[in-house]
C-alpha positions, 0 to 999 in steps of 0.5 A, a space after each residue: 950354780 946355786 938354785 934361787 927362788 923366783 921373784 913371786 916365790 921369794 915375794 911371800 917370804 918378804 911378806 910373811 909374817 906371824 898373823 898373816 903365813 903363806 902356807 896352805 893346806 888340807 885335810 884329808 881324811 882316811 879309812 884307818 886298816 887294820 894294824 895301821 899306826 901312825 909309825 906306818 904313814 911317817 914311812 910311807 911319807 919319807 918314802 915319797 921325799 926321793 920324788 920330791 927333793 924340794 921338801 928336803 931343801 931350805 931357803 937360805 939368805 943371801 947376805 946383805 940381800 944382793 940377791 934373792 933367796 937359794 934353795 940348799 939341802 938341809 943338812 939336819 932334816 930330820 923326818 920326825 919334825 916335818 912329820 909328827 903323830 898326834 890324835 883327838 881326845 874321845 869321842 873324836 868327832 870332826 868339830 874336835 879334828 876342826 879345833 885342831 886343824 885350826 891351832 897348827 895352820 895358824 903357826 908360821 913354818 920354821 924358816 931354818 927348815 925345809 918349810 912344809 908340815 903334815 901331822 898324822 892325826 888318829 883317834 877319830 871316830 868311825 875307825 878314821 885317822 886324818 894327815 893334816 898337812 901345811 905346804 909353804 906357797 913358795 914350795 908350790 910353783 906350778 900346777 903339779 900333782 906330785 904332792 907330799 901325800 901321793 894319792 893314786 887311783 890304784 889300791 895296790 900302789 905302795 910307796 916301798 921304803 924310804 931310800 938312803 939320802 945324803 944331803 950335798 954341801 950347803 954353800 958358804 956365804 963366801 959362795 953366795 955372794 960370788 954367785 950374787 956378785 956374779 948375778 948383778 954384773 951379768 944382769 945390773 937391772 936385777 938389782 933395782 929389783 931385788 932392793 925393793 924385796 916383797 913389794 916389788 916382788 909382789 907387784 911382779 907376781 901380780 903382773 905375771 899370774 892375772 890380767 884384769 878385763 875391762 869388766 873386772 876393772 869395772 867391777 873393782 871401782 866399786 866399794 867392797 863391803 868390809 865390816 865383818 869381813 874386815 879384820 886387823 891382823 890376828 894370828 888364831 884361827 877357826 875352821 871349820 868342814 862342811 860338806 854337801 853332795 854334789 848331786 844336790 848342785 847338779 839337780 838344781 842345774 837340772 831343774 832348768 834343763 827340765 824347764 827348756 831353758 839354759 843351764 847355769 854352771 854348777 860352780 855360780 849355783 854353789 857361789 849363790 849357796 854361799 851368798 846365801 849362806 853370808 846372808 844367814 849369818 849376817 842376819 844371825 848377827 843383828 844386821 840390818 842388810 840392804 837390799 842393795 848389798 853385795 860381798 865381793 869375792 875373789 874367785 879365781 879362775 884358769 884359762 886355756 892358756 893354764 893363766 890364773 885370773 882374778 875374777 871379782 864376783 859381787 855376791 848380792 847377799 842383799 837379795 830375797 830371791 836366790 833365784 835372782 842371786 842366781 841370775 846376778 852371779 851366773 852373769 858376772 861370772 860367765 861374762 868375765 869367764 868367758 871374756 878370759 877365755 876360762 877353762 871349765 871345771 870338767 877341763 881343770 878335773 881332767 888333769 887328773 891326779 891331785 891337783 887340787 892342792 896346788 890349784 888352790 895356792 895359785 888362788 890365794 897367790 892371786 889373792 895375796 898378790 892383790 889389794 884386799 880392798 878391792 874384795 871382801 874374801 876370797 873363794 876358791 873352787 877345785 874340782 877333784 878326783 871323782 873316783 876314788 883314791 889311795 894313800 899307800 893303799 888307804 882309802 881316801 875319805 874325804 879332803 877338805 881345804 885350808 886357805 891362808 887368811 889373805 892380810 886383813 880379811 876375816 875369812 876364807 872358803 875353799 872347795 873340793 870336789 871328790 866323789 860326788 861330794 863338795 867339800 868345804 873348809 871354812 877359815 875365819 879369824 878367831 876373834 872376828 869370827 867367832 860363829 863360825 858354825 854359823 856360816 857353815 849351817 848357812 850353806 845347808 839352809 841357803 841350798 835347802 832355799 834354792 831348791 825350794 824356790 824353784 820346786 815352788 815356781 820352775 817356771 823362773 828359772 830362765 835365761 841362762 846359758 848353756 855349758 
């Protein structure tokens, strides 16, 4: 019995191509030990694959396409492809580390092999190395913390050495088709199915990972804002990591508690600091922007029931007042969360381990699997581990997201919380989006703004909710 791809997974094969791959990815970054060298960290990775055979296996097409993709073994994986050393030039800044992060994610992963990448990247400055990792959407099927990496809380915890592997044999084509065969007379329905490949494909996934409210199909009827988050499909990249303290977020969500009134989430302040920070930008542009103006984002969110749902945001980039962004966010958002029964942050940071790598493929696959013209760009927020963690006994530094560009968006941002800080990678189309640097001083100047707004007047900061 052969092992097949779901429907959804086998739907961003389809779907796939150069200026738009499904992989996602992260950076995260290490205290480099004494004697540590990048030999070390590929053994210590191909000591994990035993925990995950997923990442030895390869998809394989069924001939004539009469039924979805297999997994199989890949007979030549070779660890030395999947996991390559490198290293930035001096000085080895993180604008350096950027540049490089940005040429490997835009490369598709190579379908003939087992469809995952982490590159061991040394040379950065404050004696810290960096993995850079690309994990195909397909290979992420659930919420799951088994990760290539392996982070755990306890320093002490080694992977060992690599364990003896033999791959079994892969099936002929003479096999896949009997299999296929045998599929489509058991379940004749499948075939409709499968003929219409990605389209189909995507469809279901849509179906299956989100329900849209009344208030989302409200909100969906609305004109997306386009121009420059509008862009033709282009494989270059730009990225860029921005981090702030979270303690920051948290002392303006106190400002309210101070003044008696309920508390807006931390996740709508920090989605007011990005309006404001697309509002900096824009205006850096030239732009003249309405006072009616709104970007709407894609901003995933789980419900109790561990279902991924979209919610769409209208980020009011046209308001002066952040407070007032503030009020407009906090609504929209705490109404269609609530009315789908989302799961808080604190809930999501409680499945422990790290999650955050597959919490934000199940966003952008919610992305993916909608219309982009029913949102400008997509938002993902993960929390993540607030003690720290290791890598082989490493020190975890610090670990930032890699969204894919969901088709015809120019640009993408993901976070995750780790240690009392909010870390950001910021995605962009490289000729769309060639000031990138510009949203990322954006967010320190959009925060800068709202904590000033309310040590001015604390007295606006009123009508929200307690959670």
């Amino acid at each position: 019995m052969v092992d097949r791809l779901s429907p959804a997974d086998s739907s961003f094969l389809y779907l796939e191509d150069v200026s738009a791959p499904m992989h996602i990815g992260q950076v995260l970054i290490f205290d480099q030990p004494e004697g540590f060298t990048g030999a070390s960290a590929v053994t210590a990775i191909a000591a994990r694959l035993s925990d995950l055979p997923r990442y030895r296996q390869r998809v394989r097409s069924v001939p004539g396409r009469l039924a979805g993709p297999v997994w199989s073994d890949d007979p030549d994986f070779d660890i030395d492809y999947h996991v390559r050393r490198s290293a930035v030039p001096r000085p080895g800044t993180e604008e350096q580390l950027a540049e490089f992060v940005a040429r490997v994610s835009a490369r598709p992963l190579d379908r003939d092999r087992p469809l995952w990448e982490c590159y061991v990247v040394e040379g950065l400055t404050g004696g810290r190395f960096a993995l850079v990792t690309k994990v195909h959407q397909a290979l992420i099927d659930s919420i799951s913390t088994r990760d290539i990496v392996g982070l755990s809380p306890d320093p002490r915890a080694r992977f060992g050495a690599p364990e003896p592997w033999s791959p079994r044999p892969e099936p002929g084509n003479r096999d896949l088709l009997t299999d296929a065969i045998g599929q489509l007379v058991s379940r004749p329905t499948g075939v409709r199915d499968t003929l219409r490949a990605g389209i189909g494909e995507l469809r279901a996934t849509a179906g299956r990972v989100g329900r849209v409210g009344s208030v989302l199909a409200r909100s969906a009827t609305r004109p997306t804002s386009r121009g420059a988050f509008e862009v033709t499909p282009a494989s270059a990249r730009r990225y860029r990591m921005h981090t702030a303290d979270l303690a920051d977020f948290r002392e303006v969500r106190t400002a309210f508690a101070t003044a008696g009134r309920e508390l807006p989430s931390i996740h709508a302040i920090i989605l007011t600091v990005i309006a404001g920070a697309l509002r900096v930008w824009l205006q850096g542009r030239g732009e003249h922007i309405r006072a009616d103006r709104s970007v709407r984002a894609m901003v995933p969110a789980t419900t109790a029931a561990g279902e991924m749902v979209a919610v769409f945001v209208d980020l009011p980039i046209g308001e002066a007042s952040p407070l007032v962004r503030l009020h407009q966010i906090e609504f929209s958002l705490a109404h269609q969360v609530r009315t789908e029964q989302g799961m808080r942050a604190v809930d999501l940071a409680a499945m422990g381990g790290s999650a955050p790598p597959a919490l934000h493929a199940l966003g952008v696959r919610l992305g993916s699997s909608l219309s982009q013209r029913l949102f400008d760009l997509v938002i993902t927020n993960v929390p993540g581990p607030q003690r720290r963690m290791y890598g082989d006994g490493v020190p975890l530094l610090a670990t930032y997201p890699v969204l894919p560009l969901t088709r015809g968006n120019a640009l993408a941002i993901g976070m995750t919380s780790y240690l009392g800080v909010v870390h950001f990678g910021i995605v962009a189309d490289r000729d769309a989006v060639p000031d990138i640097d510009q949203i990322s001083a954006g967010l320190t100047e959009a925060l800068e703004e709202l904590r000033d707004w309310i040590a001015r007047d604390p007295s606006t900061t009123k009508g929200f909710r307690d959670d």
